[in-house]
N, CA, C and O atoms as a printed pandas DataFrame, in Angstrom:
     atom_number atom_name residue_name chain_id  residue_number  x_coord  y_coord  z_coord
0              1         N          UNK        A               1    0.851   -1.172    0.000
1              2        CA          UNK        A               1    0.000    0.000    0.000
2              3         C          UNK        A               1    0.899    1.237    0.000
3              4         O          UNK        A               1    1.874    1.363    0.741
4              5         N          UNK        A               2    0.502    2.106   -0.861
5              6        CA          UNK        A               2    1.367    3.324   -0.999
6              7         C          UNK        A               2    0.488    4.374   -0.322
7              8         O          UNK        A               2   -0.711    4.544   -0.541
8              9         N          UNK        A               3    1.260    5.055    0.533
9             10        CA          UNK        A               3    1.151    6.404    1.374
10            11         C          UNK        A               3    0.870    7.636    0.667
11            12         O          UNK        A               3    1.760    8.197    0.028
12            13         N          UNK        A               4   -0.276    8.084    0.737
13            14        CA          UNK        A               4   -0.887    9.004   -0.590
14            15         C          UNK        A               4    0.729   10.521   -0.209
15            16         O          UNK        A               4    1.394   10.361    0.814
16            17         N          UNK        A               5    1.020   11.620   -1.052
17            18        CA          UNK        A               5    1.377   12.404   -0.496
18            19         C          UNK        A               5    0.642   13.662   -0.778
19            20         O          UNK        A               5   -0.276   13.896   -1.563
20            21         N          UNK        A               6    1.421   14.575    0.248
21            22        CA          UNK        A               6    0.621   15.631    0.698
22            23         C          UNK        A               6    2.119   16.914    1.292
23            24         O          UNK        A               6    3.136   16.814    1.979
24            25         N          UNK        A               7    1.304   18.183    0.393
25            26        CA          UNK        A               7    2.265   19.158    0.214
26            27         C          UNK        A               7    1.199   19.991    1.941
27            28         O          UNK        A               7    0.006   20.194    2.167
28            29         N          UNK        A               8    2.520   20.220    2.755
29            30        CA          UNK        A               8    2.625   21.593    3.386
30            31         C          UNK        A               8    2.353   23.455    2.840
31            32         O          UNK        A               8    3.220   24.212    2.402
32            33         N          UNK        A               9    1.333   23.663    2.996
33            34        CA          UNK        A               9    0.833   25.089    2.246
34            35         C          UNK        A               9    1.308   26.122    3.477
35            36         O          UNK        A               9    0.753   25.671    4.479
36            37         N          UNK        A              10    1.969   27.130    3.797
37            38        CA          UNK        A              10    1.681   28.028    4.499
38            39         C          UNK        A              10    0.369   28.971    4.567
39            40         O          UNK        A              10   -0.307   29.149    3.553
40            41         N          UNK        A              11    0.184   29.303    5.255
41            42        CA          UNK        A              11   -0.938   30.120    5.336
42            43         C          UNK        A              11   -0.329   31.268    4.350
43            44         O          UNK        A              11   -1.104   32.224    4.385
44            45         N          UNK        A              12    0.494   31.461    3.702
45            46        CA          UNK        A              12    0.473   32.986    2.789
46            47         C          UNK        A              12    0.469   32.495    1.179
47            48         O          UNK        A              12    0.291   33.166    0.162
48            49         N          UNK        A              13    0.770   30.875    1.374
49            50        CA          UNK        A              13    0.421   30.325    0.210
50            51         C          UNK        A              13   -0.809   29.601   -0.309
51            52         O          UNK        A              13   -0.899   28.792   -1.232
52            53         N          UNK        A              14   -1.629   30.031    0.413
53            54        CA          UNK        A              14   -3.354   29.470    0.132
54            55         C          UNK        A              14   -3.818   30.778   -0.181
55            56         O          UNK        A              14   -3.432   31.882    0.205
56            57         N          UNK        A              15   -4.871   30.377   -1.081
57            58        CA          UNK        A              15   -5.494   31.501   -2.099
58            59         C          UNK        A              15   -6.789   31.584   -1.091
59            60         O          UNK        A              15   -7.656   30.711   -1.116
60            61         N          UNK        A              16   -6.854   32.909   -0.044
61            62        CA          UNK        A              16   -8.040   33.197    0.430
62            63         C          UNK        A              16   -9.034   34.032    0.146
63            64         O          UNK        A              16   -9.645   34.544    1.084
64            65         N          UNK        A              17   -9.430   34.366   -1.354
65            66        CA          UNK        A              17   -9.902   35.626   -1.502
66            67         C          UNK        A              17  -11.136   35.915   -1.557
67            68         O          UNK        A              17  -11.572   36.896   -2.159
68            69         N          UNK        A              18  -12.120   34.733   -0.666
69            70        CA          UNK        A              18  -13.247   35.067    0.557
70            71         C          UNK        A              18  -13.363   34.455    1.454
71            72         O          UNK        A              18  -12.611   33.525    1.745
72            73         N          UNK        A              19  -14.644   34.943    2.325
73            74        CA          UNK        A              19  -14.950   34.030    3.258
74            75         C          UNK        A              19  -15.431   32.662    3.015
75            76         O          UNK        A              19  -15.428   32.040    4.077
76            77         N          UNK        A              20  -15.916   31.830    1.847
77            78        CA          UNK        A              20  -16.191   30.762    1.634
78            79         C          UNK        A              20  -14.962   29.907    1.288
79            80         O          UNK        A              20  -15.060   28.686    1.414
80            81         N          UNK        A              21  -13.815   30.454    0.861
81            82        CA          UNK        A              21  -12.417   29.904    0.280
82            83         C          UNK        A              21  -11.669   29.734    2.210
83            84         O          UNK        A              21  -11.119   28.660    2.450
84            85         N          UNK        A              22  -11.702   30.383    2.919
85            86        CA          UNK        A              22  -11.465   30.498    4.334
86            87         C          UNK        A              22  -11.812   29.415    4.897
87            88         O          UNK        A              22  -10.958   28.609    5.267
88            89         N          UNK        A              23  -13.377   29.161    5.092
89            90        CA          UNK        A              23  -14.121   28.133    5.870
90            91         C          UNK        A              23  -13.995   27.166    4.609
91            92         O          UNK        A              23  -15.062   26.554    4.649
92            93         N          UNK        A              24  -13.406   26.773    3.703
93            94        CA          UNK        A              24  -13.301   25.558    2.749
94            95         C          UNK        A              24  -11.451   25.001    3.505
95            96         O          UNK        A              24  -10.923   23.890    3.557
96            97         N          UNK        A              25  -11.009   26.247    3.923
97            98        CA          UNK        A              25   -9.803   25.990    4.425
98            99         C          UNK        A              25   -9.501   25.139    5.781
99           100         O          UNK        A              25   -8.854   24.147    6.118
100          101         N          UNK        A              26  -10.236   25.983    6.274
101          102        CA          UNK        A              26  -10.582   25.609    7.853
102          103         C          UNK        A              26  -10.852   24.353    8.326
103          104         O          UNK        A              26  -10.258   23.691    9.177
104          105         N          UNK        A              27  -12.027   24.055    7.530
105          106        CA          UNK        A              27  -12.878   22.612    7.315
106          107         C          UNK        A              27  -11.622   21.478    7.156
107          108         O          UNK        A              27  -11.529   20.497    7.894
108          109         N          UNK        A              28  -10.803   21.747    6.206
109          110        CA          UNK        A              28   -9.774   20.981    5.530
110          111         C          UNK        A              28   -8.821   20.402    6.920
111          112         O          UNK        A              28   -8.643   19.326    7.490
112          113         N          UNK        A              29   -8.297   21.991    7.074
113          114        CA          UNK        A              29   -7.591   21.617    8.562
114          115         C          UNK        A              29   -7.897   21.279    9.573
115          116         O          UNK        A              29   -7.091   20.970   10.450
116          117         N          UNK        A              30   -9.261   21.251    9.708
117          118        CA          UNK        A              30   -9.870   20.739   11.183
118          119         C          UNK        A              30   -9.681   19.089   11.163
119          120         O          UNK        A              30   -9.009   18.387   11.918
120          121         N          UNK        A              31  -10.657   18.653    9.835
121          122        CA          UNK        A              31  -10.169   17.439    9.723
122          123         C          UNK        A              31   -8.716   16.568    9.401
123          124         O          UNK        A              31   -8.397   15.389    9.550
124          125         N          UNK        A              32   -8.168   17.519    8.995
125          126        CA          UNK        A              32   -6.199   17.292    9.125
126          127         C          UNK        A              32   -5.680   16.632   10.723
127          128         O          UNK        A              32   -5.059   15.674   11.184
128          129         N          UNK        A              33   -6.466   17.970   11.205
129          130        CA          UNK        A              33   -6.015   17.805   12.788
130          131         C          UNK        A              33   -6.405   16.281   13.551
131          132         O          UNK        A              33   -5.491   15.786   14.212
132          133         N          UNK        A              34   -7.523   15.636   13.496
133          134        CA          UNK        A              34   -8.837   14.819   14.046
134          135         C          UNK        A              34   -7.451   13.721   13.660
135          136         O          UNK        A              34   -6.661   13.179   14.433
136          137         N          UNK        A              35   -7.544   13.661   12.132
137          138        CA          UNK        A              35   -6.853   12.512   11.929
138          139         C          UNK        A              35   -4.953   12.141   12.686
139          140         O          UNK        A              35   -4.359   11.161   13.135
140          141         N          UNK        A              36   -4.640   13.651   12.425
141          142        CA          UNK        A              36   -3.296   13.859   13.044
142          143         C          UNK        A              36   -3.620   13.295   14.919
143          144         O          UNK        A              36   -3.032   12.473   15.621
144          145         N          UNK        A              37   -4.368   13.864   15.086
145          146        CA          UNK        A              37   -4.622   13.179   16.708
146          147         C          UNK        A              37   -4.787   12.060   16.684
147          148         O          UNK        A              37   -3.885   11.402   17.201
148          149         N          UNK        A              38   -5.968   11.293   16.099
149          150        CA          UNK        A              38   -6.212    9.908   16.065
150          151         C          UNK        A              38   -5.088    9.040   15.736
151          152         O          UNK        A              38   -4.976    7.879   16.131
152          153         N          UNK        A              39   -4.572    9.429   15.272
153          154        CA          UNK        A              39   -2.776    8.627   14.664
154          155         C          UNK        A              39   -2.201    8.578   15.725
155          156         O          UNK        A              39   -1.895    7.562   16.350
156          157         N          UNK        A              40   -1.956    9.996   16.085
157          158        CA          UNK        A              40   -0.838   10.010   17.259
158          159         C          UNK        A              40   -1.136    8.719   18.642
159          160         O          UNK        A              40   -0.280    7.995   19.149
160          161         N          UNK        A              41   -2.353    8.768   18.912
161          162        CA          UNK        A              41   -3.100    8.321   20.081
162          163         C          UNK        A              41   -2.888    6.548   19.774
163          164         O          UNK        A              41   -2.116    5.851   20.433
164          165         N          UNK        A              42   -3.498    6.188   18.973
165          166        CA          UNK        A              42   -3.427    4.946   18.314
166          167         C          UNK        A              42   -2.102    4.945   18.363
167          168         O          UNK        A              42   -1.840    4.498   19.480
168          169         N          UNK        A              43   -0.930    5.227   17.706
169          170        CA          UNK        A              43    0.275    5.147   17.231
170          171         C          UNK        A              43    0.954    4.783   19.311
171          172         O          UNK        A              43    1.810    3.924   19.522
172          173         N          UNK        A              44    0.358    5.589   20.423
173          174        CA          UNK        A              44    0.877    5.529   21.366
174          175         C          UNK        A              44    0.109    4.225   22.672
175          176         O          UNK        A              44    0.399    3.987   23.844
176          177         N          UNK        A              45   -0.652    3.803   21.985
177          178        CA          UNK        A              45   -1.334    2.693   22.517
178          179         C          UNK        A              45   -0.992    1.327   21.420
179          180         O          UNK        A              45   -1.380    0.170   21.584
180          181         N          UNK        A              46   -0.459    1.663   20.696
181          182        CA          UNK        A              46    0.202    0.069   19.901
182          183         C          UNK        A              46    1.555    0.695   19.370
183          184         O          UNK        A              46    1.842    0.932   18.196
184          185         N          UNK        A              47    2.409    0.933   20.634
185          186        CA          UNK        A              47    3.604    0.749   19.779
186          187         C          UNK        A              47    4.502    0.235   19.155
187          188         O          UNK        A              47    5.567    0.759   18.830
188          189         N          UNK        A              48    4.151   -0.779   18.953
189          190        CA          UNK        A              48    4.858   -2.160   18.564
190          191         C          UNK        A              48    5.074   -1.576   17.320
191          192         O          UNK        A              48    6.208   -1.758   16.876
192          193         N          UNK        A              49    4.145   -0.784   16.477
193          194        CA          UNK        A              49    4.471   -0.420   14.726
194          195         C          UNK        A              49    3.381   -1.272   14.158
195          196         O          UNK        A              49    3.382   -0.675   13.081
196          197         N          UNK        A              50    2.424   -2.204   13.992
197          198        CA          UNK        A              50    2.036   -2.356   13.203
198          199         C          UNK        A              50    1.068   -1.886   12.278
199          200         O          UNK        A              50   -0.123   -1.716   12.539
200          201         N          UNK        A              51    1.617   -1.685   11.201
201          202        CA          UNK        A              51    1.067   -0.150   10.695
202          203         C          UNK        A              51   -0.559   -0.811    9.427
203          204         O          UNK        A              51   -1.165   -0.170    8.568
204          205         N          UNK        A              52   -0.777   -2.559    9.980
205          206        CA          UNK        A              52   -1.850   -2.922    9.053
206          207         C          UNK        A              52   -2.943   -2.300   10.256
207          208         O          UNK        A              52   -3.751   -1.377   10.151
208          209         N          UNK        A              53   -2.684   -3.034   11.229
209          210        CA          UNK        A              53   -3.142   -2.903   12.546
210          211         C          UNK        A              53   -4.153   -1.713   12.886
211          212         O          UNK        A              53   -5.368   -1.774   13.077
212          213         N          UNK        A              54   -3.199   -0.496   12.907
213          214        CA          UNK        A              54   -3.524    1.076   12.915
214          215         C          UNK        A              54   -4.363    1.656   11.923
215          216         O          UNK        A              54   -5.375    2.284   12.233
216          217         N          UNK        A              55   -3.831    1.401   10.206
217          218        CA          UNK        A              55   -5.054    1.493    9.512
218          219         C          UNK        A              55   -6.875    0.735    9.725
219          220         O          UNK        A              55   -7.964    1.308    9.713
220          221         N          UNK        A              56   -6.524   -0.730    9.904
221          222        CA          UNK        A              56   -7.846   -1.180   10.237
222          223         C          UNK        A              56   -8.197   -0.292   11.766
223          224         O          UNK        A              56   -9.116   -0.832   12.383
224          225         N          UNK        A              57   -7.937    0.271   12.078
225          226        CA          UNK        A              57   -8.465    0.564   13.707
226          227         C          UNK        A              57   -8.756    2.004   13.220
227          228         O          UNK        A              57   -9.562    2.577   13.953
228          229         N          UNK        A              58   -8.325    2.717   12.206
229          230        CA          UNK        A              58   -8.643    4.398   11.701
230          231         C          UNK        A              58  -10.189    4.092   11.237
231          232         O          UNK        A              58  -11.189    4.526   11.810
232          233         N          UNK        A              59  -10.166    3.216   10.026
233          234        CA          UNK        A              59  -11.085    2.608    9.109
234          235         C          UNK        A              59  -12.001    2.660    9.841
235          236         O          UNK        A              59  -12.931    3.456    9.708
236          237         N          UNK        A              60  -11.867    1.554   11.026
237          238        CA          UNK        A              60  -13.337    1.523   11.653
238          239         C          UNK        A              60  -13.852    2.559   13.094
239          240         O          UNK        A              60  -14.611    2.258   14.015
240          241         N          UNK        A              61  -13.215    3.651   12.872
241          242        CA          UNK        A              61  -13.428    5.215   13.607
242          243         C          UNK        A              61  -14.196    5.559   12.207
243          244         O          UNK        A              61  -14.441    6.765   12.190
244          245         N          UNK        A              62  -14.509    5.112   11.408
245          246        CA          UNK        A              62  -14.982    5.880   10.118
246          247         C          UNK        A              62  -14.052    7.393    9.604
247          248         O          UNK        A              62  -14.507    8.535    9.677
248          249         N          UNK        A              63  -12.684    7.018    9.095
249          250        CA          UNK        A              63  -11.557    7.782    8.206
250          251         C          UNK        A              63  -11.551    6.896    7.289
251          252         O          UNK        A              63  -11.498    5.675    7.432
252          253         N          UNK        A              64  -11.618    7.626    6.141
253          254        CA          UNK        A              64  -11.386    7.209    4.379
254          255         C          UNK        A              64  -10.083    7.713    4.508
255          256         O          UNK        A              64   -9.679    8.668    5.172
256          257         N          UNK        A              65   -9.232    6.597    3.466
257          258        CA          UNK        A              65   -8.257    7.053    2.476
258          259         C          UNK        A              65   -7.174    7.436    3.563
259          260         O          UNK        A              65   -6.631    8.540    3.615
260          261         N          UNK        A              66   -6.861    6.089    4.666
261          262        CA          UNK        A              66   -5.990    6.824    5.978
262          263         C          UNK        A              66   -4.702    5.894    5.133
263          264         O          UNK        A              66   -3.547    5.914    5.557
């Protein structure tokens, strides 16, 4: 299984030029975050590494495409 990738944007490099482009942003990163926590947490209650393990346990928190 290949690890999708994913570019780092600064905040001066995202195109905000309204409030609907903002809260399309926001939204994005909130759920960035959820998953970044859920990893971490999981990742610190099975540290052994098994990384089939951790995906099936994201999956069934209901996360697509972990």
């Amino acid at each position: 299984m290949t690890a999708p990738h994913f570019a780092v944007l600064s905040i001066k490099d995202r195109r905000l030029d309204s409030a609907d482009d903002l809260r399309k942003c926001l939204a994005f990163d909130a759920v960035t975050a959820v998953h970044v926590a859920d990893i971490t947490v999981l990742a610190r209650e099975h540290p052994e590494g098994d990384i089939d393990l951790l995906h099936t346990m994201l999956e069934s928190q209901g996360h697509r495409n972990v």
